[in-house]
N, C-alpha and C positions, 0 to 999 in steps of 0.2 A: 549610331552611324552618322549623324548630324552632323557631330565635332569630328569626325575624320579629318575633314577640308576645310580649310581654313576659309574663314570668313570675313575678311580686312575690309570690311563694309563700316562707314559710319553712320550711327544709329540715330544722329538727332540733327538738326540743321545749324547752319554757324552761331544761326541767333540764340537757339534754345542751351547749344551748347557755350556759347559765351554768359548764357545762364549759369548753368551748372559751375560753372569756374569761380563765375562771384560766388554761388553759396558756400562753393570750398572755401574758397578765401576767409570767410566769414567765421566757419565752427569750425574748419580743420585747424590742431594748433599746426603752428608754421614748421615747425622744426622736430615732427613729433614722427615716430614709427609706427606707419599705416598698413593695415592690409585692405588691399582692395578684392574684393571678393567679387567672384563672378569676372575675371579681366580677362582683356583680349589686347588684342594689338594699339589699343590706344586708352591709357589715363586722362583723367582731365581736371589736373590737377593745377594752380594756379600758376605760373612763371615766378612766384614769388615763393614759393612751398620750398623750403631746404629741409626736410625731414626726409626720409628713407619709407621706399613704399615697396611692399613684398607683393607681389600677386599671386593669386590662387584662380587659377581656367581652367578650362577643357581642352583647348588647343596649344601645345609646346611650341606651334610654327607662329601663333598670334605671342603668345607669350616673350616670345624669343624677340618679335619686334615693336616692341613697345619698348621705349627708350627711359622711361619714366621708373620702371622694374629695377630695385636695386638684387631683386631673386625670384626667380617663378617658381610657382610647385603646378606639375597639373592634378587636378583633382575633382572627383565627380560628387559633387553635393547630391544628387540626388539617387547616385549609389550609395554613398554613406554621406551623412550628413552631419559627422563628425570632424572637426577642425583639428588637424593635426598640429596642434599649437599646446603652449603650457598656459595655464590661467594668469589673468592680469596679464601680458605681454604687450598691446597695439593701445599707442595715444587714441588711436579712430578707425574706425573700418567703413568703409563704403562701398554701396553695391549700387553700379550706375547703369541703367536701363534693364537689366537682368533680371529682375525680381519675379518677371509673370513667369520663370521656364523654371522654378522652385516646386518640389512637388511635396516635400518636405516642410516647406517653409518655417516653421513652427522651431523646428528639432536645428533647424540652421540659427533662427534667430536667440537662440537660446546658447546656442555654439557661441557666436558672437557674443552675447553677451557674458559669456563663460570668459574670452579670451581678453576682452578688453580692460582694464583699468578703469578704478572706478573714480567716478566723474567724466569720464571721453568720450565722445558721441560716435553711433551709429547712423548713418546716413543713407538714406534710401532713395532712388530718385529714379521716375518713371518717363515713360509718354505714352502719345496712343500709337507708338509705332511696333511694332513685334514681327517677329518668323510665327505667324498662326500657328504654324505646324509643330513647333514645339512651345507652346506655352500652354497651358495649363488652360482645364473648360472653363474655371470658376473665372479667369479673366478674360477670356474671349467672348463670356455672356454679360460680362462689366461693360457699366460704364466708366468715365475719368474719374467723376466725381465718387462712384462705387469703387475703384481699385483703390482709391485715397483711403476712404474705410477699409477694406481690406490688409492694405499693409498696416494701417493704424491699429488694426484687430493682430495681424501678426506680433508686432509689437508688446501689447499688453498682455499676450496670452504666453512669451516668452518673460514675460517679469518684469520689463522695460514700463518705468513710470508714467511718466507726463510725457507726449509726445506733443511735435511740431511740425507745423505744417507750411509749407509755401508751394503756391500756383504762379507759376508764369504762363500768360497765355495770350500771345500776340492775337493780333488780328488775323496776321497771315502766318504761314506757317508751323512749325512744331509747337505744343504745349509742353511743357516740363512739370513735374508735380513731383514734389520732397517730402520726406517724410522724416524726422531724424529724431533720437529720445540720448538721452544718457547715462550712465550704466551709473544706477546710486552707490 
């Protein structure tokens, strides 16, 4: 019932999200076909990205405006958490503040890592901001520096090698925390 009603809220502050931009910038390839997993009415994907990004949500009315979307699917990962995709298809997949509302998680990151091309990075990227109410106990009894492990554990326990990490964490304002591996 959550996703009924669109939620055109932005989840991170201009700072943290002028974060999240540079790390795209950084491991997404520039020209490469994304799925952003977990999307809503706003990507945050670099102004320089010319590659094609499919979204996968919950909400067809967030989906429908996000400008960034070259196709939406809506789809409920945590009804199934199977990726309606064929193996090897996405240069990079990334899933931007979403990760604590995964209930699956595991059976998704495995998804992911099913759909992607090998050598392309998955890209995970949190804060300590969430809707309590739908995220998960194991991360509402986290802390930043314990969800960091946590998706690290996701990661490894889907097959994903050597993961990576970055903290950004102003004085004031939001923190951002990445977590991203690449499909051997």
């Amino acid at each position: 019932m959550f996703y009924a009603v669109p939620r055109l809220v932005v989840h991170l502050d201009p700072v943290a999200l002028g974060a999240l931009v540079r790390v795209y910038e950084e491991i997404l390839p520039p020209r490469g076909h994304v799925l952003d997993l977990m999307a809503s009415w706003r990507s945050h994907f670099p102004a320089s990205f010319a590659g094609t990004v499919l979204g996968l949500g919950m909400n067809a009315a967030e989906l429908r405006d996000n400008p960034r979307l070259a196709q939406a699917l809506v789809h409920d990962l945590n009804r199934d958490p199977r990726l309606p995709f064929a193996d090897d298809v996405f240069d990079a997949v990334t899933c931007a503040v979403s990760v604590q509302y995964l209930t699956r998680p595991v059976e998704v990151f495995s998804e992911v890592r099913r759909t992607l091309r090998a050598g392309c990075p998955f890209v995970v990227s949190f804060s300590n901001r969430c809707f309590p109410e739908k995220a998960v106990a194991l991360w509402r009894a986290s802390t930043d520096e314990q969800h960091v492990a946590v998706v690290t554990a996701y990661f490894a326990a889907a097959g994903f090698p050597e993961m990576f990490e970055r903290a950004f964490t102003p004085e004031a304002g939001d923190p951002l925390y990445t977590v991203w591996s690449y499909k051997p």
